[in-house]
C-alpha positions as CSV (number, residue, x, y, z in Angstrom):
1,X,-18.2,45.2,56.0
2,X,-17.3,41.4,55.6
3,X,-20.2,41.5,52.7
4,X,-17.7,43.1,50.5
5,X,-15.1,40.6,50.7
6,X,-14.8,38.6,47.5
7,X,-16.3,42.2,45.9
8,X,-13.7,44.8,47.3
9,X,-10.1,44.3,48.5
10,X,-9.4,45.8,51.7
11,X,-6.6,45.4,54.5
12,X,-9.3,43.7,56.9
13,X,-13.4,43.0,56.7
14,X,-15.5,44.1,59.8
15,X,-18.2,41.7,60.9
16,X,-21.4,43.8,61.9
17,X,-22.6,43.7,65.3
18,X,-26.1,43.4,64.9
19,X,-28.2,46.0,67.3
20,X,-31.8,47.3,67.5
21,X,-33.2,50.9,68.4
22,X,-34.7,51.3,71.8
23,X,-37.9,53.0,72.4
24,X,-38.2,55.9,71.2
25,X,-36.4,55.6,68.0
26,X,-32.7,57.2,67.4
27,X,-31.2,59.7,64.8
28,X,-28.7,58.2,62.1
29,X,-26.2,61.9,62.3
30,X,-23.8,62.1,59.3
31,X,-20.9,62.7,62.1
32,X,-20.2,61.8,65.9
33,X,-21.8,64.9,67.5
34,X,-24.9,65.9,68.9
35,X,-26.5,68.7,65.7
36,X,-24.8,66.8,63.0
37,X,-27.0,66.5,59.8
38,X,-29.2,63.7,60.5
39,X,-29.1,60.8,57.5
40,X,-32.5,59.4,59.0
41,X,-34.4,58.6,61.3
42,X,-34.7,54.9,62.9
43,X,-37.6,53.4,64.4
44,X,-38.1,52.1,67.6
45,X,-37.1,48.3,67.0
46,X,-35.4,48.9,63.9
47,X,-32.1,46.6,63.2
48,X,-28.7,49.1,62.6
49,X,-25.4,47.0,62.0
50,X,-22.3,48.6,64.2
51,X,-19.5,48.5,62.6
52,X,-17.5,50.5,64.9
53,X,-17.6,52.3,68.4
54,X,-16.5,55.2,69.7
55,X,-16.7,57.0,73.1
56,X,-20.4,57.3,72.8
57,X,-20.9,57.0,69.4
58,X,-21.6,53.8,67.4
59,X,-20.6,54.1,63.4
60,X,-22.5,51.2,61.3
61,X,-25.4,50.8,58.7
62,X,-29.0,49.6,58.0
63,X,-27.7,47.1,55.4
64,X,-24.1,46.8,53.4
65,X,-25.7,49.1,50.8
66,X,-26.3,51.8,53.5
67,X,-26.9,54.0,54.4
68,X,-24.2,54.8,57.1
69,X,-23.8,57.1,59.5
70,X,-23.9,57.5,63.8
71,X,-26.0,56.4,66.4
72,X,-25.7,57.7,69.8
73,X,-24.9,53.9,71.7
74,X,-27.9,54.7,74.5
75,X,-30.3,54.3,71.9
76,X,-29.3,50.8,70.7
77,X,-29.5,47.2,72.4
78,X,-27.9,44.2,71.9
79,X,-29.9,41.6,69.3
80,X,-30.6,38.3,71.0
């Protein structure tokens, strides 16, 4: 997370992609798969910061201080 650099050395910073939960809310699962542990759950309109994607799955945080976890991508939209 580019918040961390100045804190943290690391080989490369990732700038969040800021995204917001569709209708509906979304689970936060501790891994990429559908029964995983959920972390929490997100409301309906509530910003989630994608840090990385994969397949179906988006990896990211509520803030820089967490927590982290995965979203499944249908249940996020783009910020404007």
């Amino acid at each position: 997370h580019i918040a961390f650099a100045g804190r943290y050395f690391v080989p490369h910073y990732v700038v969040p992609q800021p995204r917001a939960v569709m209708p509906g809310g979304a689970s936060m699962l501790a891994a990429p798969q559908d029964g995983a542990e959920e972390v929490r759950r997100l409301e309906e309109g509530e910003s989630f910061e994608v840090l990385d994607l994969s397949g179906a799955w988006a990896w990211g945080c509520l803030s820089p201080e967490g927590p982290s976890g995965y979203i499944h991508i249908d249940h996020l939209e783009a910020v404007s």
